[in-house]
N, CA, C, O and CB atoms as a CASP TS submission, in Angstrom:
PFRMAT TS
TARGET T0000
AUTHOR 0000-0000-0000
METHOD Language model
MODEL 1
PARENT N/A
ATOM      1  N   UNK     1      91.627  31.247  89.031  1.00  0.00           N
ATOM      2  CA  UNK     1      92.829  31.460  88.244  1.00  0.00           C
ATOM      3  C   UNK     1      93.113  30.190  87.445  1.00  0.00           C
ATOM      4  O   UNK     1      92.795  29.088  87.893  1.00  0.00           O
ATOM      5  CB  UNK     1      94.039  31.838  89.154  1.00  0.00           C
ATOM      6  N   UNK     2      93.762  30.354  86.161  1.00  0.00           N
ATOM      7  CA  UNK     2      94.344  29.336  85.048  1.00  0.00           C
ATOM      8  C   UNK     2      94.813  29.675  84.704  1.00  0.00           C
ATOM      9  O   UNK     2      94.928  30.900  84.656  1.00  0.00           O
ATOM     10  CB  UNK     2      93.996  28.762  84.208  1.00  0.00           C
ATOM     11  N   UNK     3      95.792  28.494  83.927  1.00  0.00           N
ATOM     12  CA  UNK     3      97.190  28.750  82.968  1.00  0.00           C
ATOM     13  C   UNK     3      96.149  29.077  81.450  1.00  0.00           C
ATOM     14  O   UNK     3      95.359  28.210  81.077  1.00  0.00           O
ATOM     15  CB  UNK     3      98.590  26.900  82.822  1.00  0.00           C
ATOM     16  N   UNK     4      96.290  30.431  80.680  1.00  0.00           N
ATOM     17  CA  UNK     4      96.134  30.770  79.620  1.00  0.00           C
ATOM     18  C   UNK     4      97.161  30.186  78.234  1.00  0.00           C
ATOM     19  O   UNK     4      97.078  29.381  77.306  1.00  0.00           O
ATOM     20  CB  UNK     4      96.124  32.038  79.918  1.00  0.00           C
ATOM     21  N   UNK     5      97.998  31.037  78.721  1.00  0.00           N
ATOM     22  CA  UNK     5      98.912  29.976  77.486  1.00  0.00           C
ATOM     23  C   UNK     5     100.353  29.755  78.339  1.00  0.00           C
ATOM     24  O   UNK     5     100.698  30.015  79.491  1.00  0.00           O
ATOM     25  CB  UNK     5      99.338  30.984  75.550  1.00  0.00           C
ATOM     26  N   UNK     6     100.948  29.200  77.287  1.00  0.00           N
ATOM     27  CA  UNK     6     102.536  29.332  77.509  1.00  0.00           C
ATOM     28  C   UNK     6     103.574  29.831  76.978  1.00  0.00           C
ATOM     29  O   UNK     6     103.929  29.518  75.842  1.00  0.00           O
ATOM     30  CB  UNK     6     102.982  28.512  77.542  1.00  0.00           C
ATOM     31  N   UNK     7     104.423  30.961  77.974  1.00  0.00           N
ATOM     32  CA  UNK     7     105.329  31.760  77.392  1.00  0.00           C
ATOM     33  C   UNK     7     106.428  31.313  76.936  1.00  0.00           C
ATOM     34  O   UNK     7     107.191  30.739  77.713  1.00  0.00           O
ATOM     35  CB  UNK     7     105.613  32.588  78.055  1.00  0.00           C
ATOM     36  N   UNK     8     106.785  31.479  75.493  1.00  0.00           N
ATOM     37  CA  UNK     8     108.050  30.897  74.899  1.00  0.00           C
ATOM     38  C   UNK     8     107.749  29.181  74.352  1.00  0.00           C
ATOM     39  O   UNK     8     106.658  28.666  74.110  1.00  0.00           O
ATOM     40  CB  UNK     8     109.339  30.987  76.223  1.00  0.00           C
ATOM     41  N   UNK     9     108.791  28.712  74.291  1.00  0.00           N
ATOM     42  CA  UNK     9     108.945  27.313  73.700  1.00  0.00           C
ATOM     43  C   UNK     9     108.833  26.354  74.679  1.00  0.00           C
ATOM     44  O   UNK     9     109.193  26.810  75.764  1.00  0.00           O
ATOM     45  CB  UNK     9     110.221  27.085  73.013  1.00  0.00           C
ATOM     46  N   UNK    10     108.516  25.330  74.723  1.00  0.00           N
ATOM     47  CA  UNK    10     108.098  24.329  75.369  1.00  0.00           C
ATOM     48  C   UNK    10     109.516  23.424  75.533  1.00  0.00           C
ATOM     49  O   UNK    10     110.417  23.429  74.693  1.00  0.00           O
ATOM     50  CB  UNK    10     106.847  23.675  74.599  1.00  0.00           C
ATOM     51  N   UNK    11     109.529  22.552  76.941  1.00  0.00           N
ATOM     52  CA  UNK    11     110.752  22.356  77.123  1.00  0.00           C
ATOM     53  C   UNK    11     111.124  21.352  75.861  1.00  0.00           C
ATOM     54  O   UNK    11     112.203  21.603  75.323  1.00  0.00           O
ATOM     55  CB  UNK    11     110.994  21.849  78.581  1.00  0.00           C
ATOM     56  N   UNK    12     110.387  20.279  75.341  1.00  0.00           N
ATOM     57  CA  UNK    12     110.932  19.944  73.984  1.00  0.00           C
ATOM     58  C   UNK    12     111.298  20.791  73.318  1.00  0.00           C
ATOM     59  O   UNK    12     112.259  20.473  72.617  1.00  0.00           O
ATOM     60  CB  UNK    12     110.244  19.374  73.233  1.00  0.00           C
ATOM     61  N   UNK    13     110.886  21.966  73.192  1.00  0.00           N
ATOM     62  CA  UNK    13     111.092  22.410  71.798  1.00  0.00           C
ATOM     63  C   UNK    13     112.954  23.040  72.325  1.00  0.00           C
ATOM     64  O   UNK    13     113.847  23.320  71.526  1.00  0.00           O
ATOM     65  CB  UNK    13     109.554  23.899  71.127  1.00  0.00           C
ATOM     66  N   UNK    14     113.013  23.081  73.343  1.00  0.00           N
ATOM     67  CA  UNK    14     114.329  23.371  74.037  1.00  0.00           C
ATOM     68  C   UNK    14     115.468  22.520  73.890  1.00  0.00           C
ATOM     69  O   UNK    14     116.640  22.875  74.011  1.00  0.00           O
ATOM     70  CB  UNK    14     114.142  23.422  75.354  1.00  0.00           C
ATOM     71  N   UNK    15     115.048  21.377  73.622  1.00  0.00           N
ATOM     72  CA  UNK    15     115.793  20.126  73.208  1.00  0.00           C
ATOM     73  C   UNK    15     115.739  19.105  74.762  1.00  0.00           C
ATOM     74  O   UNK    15     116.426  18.094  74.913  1.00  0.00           O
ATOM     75  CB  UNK    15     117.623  20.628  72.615  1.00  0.00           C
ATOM     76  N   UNK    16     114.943  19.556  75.611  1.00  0.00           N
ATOM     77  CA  UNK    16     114.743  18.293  76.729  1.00  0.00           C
ATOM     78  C   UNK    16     113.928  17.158  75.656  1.00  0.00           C
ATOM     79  O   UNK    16     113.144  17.251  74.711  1.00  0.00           O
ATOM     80  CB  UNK    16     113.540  18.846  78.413  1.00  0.00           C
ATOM     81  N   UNK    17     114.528  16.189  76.314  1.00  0.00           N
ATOM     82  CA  UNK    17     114.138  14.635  75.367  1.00  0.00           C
ATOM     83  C   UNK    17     112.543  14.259  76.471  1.00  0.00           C
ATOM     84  O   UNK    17     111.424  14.230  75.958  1.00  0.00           O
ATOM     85  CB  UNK    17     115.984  12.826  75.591  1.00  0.00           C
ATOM     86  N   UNK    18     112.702  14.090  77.489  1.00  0.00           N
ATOM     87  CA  UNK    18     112.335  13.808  78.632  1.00  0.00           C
ATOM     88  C   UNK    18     110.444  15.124  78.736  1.00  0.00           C
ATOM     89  O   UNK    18     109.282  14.797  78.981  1.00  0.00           O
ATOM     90  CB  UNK    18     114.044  14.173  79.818  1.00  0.00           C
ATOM     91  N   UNK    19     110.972  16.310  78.460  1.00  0.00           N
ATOM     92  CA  UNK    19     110.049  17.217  78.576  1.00  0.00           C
ATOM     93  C   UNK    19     109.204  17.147  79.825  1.00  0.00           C
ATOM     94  O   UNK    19     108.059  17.596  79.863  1.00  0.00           O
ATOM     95  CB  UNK    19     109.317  17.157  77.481  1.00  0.00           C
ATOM     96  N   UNK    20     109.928  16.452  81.051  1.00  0.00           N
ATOM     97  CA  UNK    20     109.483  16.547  82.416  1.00  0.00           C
ATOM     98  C   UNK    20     109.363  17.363  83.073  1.00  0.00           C
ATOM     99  O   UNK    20     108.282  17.891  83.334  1.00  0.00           O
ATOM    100  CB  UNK    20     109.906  16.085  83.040  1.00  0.00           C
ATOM    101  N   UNK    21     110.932  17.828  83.717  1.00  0.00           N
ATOM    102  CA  UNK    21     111.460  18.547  84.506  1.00  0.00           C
ATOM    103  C   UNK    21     112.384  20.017  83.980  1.00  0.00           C
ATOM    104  O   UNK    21     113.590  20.244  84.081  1.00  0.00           O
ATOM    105  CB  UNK    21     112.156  17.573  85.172  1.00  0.00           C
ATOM    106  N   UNK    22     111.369  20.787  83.447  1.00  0.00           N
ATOM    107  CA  UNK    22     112.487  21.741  82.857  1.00  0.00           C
ATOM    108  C   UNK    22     111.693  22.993  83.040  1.00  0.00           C
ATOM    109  O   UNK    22     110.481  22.935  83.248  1.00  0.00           O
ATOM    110  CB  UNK    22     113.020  21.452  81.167  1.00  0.00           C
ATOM    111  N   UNK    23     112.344  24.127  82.967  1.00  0.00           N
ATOM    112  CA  UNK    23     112.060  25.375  83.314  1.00  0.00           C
ATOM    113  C   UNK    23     110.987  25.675  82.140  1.00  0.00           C
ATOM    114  O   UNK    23     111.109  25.526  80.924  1.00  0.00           O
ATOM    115  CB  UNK    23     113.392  26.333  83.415  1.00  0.00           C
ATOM    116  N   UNK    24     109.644  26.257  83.084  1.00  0.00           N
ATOM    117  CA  UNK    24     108.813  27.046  81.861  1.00  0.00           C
ATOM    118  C   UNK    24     108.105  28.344  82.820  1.00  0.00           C
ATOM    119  O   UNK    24     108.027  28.711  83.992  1.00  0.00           O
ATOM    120  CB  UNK    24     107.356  25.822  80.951  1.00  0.00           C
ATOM    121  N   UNK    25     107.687  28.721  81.514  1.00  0.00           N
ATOM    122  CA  UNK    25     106.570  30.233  81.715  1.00  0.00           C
ATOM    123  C   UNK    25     105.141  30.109  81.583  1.00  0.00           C
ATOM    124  O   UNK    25     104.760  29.222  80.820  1.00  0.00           O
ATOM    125  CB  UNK    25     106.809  31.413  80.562  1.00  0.00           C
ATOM    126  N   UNK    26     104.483  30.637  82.021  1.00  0.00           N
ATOM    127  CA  UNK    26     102.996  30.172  81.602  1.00  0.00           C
ATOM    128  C   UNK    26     102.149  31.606  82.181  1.00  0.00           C
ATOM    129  O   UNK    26     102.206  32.090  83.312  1.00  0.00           O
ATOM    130  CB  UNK    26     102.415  28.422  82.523  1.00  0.00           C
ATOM    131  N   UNK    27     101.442  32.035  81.116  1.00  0.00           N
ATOM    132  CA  UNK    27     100.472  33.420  81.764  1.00  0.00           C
ATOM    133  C   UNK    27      99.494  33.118  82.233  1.00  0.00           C
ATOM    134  O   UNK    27      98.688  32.564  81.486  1.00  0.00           O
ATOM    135  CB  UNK    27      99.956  34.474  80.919  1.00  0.00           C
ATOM    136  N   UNK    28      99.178  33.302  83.430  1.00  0.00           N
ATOM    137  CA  UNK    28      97.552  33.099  83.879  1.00  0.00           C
ATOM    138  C   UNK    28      96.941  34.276  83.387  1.00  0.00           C
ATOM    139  O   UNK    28      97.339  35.313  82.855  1.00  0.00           O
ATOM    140  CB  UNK    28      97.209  32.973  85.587  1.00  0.00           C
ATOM    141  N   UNK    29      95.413  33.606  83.865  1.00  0.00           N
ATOM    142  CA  UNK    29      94.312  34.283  83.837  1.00  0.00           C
ATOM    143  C   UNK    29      94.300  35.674  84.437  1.00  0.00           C
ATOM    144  O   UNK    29      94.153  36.644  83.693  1.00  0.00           O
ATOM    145  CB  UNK    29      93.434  33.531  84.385  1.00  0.00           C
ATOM    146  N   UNK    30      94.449  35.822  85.763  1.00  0.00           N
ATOM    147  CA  UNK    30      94.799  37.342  86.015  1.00  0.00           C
ATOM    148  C   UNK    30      95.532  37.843  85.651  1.00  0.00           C
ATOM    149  O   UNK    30      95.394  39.050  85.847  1.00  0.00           O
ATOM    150  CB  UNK    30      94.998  37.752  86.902  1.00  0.00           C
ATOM    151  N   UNK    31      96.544  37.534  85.048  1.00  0.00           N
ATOM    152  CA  UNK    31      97.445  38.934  83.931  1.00  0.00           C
ATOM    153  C   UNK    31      98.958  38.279  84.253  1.00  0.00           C
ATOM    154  O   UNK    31      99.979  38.606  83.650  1.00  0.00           O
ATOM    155  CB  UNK    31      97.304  41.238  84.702  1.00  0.00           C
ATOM    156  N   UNK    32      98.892  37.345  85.264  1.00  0.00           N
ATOM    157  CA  UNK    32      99.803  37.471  86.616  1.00  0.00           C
ATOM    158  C   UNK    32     101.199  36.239  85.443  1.00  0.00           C
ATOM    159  O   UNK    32     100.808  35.857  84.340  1.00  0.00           O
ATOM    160  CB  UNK    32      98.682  36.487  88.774  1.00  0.00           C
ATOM    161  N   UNK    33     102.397  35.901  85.856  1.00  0.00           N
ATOM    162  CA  UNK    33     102.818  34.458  85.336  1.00  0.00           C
ATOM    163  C   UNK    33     103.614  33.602  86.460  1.00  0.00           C
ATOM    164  O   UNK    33     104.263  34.020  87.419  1.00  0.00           O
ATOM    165  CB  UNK    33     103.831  34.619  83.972  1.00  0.00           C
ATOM    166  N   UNK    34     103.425  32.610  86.148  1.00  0.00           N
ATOM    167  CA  UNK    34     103.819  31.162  86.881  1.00  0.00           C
ATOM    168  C   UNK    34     105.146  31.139  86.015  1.00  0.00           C
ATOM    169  O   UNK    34     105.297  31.412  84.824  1.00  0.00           O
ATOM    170  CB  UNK    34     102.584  29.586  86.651  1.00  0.00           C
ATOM    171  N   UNK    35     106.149  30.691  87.061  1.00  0.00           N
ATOM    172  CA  UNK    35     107.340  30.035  86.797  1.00  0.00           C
ATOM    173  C   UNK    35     107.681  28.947  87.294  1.00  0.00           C
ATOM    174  O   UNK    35     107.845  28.810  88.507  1.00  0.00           O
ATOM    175  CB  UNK    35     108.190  30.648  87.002  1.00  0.00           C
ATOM    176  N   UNK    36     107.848  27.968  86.402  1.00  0.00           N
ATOM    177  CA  UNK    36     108.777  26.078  87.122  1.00  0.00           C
ATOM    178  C   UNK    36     110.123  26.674  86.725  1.00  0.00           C
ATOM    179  O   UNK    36     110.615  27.169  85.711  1.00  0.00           O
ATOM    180  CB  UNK    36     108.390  23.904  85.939  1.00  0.00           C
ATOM    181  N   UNK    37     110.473  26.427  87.883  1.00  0.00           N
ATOM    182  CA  UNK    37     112.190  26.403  87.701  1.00  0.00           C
ATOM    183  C   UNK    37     112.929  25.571  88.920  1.00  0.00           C
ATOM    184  O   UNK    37     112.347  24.667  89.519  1.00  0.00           O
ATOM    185  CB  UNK    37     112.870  28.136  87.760  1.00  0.00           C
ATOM    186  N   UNK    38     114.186  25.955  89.197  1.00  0.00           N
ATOM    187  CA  UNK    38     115.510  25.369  90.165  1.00  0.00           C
ATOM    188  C   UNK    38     114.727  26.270  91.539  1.00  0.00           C
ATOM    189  O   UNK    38     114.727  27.501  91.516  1.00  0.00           O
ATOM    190  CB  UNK    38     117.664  26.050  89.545  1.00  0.00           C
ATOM    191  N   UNK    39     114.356  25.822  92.207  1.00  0.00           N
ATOM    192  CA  UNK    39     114.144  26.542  93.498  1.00  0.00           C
ATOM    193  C   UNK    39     115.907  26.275  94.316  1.00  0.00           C
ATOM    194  O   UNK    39     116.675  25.361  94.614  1.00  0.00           O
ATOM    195  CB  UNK    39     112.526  25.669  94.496  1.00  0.00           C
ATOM    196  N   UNK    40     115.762  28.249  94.391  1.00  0.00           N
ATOM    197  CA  UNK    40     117.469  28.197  95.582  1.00  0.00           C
ATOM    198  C   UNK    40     117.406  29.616  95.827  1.00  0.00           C
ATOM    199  O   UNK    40     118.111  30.551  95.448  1.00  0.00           O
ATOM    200  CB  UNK    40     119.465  27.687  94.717  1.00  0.00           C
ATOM    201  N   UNK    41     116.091  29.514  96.765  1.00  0.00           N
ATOM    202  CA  UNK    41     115.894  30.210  97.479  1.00  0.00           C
ATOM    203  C   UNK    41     117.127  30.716  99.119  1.00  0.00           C
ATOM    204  O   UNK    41     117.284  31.890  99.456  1.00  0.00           O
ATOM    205  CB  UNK    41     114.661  29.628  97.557  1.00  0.00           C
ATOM    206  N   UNK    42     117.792  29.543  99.834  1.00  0.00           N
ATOM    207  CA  UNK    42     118.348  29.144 100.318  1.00  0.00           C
ATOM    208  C   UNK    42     119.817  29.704  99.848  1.00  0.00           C
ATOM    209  O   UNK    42     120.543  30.213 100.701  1.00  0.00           O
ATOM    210  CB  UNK    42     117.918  28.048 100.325  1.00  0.00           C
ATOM    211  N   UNK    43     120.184  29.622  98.691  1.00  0.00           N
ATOM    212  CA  UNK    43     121.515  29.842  98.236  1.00  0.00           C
ATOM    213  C   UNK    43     121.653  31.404  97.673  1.00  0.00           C
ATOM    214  O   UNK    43     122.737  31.986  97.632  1.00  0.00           O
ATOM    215  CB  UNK    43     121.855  28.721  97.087  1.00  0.00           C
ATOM    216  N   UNK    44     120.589  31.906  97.311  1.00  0.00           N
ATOM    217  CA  UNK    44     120.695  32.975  96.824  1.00  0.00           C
ATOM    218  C   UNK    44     120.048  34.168  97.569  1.00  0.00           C
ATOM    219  O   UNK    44     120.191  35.285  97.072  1.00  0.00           O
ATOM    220  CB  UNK    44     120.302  32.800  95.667  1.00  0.00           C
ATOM    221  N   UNK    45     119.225  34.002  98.923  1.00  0.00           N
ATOM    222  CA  UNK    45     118.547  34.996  99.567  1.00  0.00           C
ATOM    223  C   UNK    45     119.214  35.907 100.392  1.00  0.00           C
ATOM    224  O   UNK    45     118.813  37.068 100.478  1.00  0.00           O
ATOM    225  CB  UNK    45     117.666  34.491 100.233  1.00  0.00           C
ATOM    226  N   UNK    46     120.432  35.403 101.161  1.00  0.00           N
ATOM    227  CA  UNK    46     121.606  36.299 101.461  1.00  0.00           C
ATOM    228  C   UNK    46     122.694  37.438 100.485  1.00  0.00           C
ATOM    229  O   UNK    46     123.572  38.258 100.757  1.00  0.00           O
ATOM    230  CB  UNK    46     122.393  35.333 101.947  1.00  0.00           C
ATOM    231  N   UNK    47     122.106  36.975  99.377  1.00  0.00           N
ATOM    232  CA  UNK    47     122.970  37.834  98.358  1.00  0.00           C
ATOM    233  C   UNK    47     122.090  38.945  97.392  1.00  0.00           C
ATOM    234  O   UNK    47     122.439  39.915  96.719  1.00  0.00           O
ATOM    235  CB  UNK    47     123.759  36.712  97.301  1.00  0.00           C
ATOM    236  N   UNK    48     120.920  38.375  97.641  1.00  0.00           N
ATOM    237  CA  UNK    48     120.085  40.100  97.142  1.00  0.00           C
ATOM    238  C   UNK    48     120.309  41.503  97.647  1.00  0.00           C
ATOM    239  O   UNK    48     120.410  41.928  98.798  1.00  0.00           O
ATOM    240  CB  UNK    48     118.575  40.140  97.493  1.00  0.00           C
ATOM    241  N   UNK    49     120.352  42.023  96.643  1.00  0.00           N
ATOM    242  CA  UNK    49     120.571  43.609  96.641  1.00  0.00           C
ATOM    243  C   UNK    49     119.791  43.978  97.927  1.00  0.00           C
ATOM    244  O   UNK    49     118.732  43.487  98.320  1.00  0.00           O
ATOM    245  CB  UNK    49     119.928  44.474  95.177  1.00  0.00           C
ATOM    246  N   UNK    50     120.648  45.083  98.577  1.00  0.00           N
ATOM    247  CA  UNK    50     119.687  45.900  99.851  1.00  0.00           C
ATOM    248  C   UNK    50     118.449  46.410  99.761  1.00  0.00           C
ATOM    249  O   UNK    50     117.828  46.691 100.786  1.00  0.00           O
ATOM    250  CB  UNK    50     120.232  47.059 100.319  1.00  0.00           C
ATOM    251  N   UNK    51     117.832  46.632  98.307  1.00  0.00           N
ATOM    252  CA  UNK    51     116.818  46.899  97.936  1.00  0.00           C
ATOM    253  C   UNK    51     115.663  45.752  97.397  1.00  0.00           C
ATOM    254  O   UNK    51     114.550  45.653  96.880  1.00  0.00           O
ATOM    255  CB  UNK    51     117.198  47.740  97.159  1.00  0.00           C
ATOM    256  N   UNK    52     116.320  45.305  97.700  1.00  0.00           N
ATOM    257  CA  UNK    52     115.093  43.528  97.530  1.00  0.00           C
ATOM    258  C   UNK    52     114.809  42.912  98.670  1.00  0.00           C
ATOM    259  O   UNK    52     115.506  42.604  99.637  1.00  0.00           O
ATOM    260  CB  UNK    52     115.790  42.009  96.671  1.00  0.00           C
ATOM    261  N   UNK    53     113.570  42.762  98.391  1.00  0.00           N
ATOM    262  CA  UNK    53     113.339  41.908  99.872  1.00  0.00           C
ATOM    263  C   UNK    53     112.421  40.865  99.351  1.00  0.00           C
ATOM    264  O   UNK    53     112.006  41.011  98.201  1.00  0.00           O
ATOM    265  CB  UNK    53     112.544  42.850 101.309  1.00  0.00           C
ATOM    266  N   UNK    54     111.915  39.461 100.289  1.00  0.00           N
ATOM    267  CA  UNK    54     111.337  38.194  99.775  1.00  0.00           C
ATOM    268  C   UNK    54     110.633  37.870 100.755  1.00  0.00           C
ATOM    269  O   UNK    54     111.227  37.395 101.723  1.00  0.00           O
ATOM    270  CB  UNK    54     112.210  37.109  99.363  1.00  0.00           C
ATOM    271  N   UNK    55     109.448  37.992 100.803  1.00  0.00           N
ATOM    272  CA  UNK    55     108.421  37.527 101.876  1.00  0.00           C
ATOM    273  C   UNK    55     108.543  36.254 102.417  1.00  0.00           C
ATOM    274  O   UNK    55     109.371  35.626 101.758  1.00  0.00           O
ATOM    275  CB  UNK    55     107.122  37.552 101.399  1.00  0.00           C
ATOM    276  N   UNK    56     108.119  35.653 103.252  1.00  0.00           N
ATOM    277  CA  UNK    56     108.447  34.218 103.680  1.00  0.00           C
ATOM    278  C   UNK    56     107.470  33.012 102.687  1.00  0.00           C
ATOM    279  O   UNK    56     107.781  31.865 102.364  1.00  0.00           O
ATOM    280  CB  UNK    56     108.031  34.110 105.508  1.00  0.00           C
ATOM    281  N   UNK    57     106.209  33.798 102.385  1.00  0.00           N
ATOM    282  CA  UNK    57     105.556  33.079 101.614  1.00  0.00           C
ATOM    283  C   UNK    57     106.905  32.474 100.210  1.00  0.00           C
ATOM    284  O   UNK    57     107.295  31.349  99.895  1.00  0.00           O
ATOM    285  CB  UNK    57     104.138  34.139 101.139  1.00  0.00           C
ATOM    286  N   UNK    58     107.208  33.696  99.763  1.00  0.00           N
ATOM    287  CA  UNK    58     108.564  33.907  98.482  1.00  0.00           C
ATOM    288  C   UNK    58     109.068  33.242  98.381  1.00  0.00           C
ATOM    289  O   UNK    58     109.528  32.989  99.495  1.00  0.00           O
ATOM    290  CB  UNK    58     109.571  34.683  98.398  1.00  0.00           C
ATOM    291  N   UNK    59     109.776  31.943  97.014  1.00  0.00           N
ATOM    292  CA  UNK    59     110.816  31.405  96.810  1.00  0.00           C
ATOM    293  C   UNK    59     111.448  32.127  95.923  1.00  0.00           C
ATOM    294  O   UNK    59     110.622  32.898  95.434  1.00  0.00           O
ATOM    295  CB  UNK    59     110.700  30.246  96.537  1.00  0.00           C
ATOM    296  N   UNK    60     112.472  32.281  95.464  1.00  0.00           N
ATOM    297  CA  UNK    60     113.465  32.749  94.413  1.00  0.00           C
ATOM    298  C   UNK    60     113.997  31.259  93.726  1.00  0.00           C
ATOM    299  O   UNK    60     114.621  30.269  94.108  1.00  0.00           O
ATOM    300  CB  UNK    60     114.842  33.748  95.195  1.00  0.00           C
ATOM    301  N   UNK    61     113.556  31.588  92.875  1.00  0.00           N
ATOM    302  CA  UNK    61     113.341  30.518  91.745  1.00  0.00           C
ATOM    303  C   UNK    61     114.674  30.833  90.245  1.00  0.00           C
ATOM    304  O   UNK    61     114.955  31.989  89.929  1.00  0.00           O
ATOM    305  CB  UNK    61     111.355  30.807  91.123  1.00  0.00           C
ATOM    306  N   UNK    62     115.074  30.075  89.795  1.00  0.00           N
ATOM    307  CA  UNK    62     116.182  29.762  88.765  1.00  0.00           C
ATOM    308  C   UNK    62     115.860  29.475  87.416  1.00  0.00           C
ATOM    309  O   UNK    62     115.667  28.269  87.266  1.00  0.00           O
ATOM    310  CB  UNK    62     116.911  28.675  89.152  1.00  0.00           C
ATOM    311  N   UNK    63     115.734  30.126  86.401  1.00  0.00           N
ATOM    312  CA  UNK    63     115.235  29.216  85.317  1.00  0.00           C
ATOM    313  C   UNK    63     116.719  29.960  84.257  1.00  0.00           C
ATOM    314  O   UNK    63     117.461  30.907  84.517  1.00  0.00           O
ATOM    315  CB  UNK    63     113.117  29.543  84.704  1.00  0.00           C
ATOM    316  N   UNK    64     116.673  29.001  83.009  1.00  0.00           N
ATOM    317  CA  UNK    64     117.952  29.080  82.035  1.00  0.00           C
ATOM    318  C   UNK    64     117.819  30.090  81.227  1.00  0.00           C
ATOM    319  O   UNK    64     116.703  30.554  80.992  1.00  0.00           O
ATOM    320  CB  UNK    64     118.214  27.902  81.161  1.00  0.00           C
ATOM    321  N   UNK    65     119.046  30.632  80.628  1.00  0.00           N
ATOM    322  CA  UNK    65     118.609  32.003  80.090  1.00  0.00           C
ATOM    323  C   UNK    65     117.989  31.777  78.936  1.00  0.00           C
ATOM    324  O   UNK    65     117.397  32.641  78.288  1.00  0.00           O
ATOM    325  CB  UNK    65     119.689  33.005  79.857  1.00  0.00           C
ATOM    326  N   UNK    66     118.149  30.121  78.509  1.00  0.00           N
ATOM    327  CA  UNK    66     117.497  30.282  77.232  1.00  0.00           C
ATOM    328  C   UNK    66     116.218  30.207  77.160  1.00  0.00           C
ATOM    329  O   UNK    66     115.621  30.653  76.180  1.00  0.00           O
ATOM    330  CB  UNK    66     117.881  29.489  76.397  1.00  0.00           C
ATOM    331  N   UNK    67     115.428  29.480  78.456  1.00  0.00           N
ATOM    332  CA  UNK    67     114.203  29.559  78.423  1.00  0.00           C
ATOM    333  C   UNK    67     113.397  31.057  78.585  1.00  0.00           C
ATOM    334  O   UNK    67     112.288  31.195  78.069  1.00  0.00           O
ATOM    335  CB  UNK    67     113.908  28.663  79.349  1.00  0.00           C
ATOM    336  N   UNK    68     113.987  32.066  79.277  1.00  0.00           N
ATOM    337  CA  UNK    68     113.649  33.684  79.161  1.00  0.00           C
ATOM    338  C   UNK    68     113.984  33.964  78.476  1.00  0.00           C
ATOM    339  O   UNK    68     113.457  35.075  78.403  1.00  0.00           O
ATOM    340  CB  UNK    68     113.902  34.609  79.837  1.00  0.00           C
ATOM    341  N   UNK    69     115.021  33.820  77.104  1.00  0.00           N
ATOM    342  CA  UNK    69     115.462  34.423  76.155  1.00  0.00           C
ATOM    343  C   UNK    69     114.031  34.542  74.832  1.00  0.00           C
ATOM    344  O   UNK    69     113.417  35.367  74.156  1.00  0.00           O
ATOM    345  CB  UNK    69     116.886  33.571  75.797  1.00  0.00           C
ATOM    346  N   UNK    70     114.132  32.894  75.153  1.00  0.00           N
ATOM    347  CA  UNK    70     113.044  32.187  74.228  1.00  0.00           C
ATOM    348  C   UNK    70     111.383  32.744  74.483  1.00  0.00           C
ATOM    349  O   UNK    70     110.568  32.624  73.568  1.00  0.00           O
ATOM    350  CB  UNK    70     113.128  30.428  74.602  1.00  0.00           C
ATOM    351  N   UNK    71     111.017  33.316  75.730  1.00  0.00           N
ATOM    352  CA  UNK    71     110.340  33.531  75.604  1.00  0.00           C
ATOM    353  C   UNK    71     109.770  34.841  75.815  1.00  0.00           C
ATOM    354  O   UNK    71     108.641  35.142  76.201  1.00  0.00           O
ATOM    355  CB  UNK    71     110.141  32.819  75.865  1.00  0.00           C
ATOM    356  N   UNK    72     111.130  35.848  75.370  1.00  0.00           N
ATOM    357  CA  UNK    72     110.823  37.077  75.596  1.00  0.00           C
ATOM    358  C   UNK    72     110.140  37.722  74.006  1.00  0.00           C
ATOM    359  O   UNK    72     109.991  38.942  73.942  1.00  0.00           O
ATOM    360  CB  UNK    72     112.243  37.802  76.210  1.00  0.00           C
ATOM    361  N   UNK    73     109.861  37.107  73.128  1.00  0.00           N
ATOM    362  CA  UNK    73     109.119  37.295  72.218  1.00  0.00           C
ATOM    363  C   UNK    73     107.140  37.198  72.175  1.00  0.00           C
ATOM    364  O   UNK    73     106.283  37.758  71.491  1.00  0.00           O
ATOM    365  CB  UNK    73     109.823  36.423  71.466  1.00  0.00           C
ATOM    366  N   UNK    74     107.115  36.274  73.195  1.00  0.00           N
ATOM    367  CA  UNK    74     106.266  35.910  73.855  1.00  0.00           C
ATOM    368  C   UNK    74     105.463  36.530  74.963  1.00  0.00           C
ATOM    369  O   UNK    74     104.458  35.975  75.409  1.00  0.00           O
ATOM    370  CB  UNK    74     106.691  35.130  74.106  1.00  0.00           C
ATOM    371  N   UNK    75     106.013  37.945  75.506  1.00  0.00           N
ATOM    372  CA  UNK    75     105.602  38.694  76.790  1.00  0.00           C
ATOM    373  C   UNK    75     105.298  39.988  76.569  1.00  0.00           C
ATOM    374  O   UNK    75     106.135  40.864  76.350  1.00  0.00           O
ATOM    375  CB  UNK    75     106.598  38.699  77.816  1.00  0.00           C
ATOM    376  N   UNK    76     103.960  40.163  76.627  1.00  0.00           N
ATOM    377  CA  UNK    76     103.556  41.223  76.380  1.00  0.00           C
ATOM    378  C   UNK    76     104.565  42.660  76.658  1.00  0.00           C
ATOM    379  O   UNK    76     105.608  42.669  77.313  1.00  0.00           O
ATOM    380  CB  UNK    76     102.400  41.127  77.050  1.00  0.00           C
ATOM    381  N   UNK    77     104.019  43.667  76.064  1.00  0.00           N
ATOM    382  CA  UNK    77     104.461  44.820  76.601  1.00  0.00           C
ATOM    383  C   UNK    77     103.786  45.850  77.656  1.00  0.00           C
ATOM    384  O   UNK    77     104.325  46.783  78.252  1.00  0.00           O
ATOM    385  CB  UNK    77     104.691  45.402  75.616  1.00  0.00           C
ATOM    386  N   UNK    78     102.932  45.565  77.689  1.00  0.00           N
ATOM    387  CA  UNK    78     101.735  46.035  78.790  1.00  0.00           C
ATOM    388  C   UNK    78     101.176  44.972  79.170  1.00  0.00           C
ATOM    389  O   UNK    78     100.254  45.018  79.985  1.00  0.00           O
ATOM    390  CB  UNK    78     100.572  46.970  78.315  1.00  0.00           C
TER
END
């Protein structure tokens, strides 16, 4: 597996100065995508819907709406 490209704008292009630590998208090779984000797993796993569930492997991960906004131009449809 590899990162193919990257979904949406890059955290510079987001206006991080730094372009370290900031939420991104990235499509791998199997079809599949990687998310960097706020891990709060912890804060938010008691409050999922009765119909969600999160394996232990699972984090529930946080990213900004502008970075999914930004890169919903970017995500396939199939």
């Amino acid at each position: 597996m590899r990162i193919v490209r990257r979904i949406g704008a890059s955290p510079r292009e987001r206006g991080s100065m730094t372009g370290d630590t900031c939420p991104d998208i990235f499509e791998l090779s199997d079809g599949n995508f990687a998310v960097i984000g706020t891990e709060a797993t912890a804060k938010l796993d008691n409050l999922l819907p009765a119909d969600a569930a999160r394996a232990d492997y699972e984090r529930i991960v946080v990213v900004s709406r502008e970075t999914l906004v930004r890169a919903k131009t970017d995500i396939p449809d199939a």
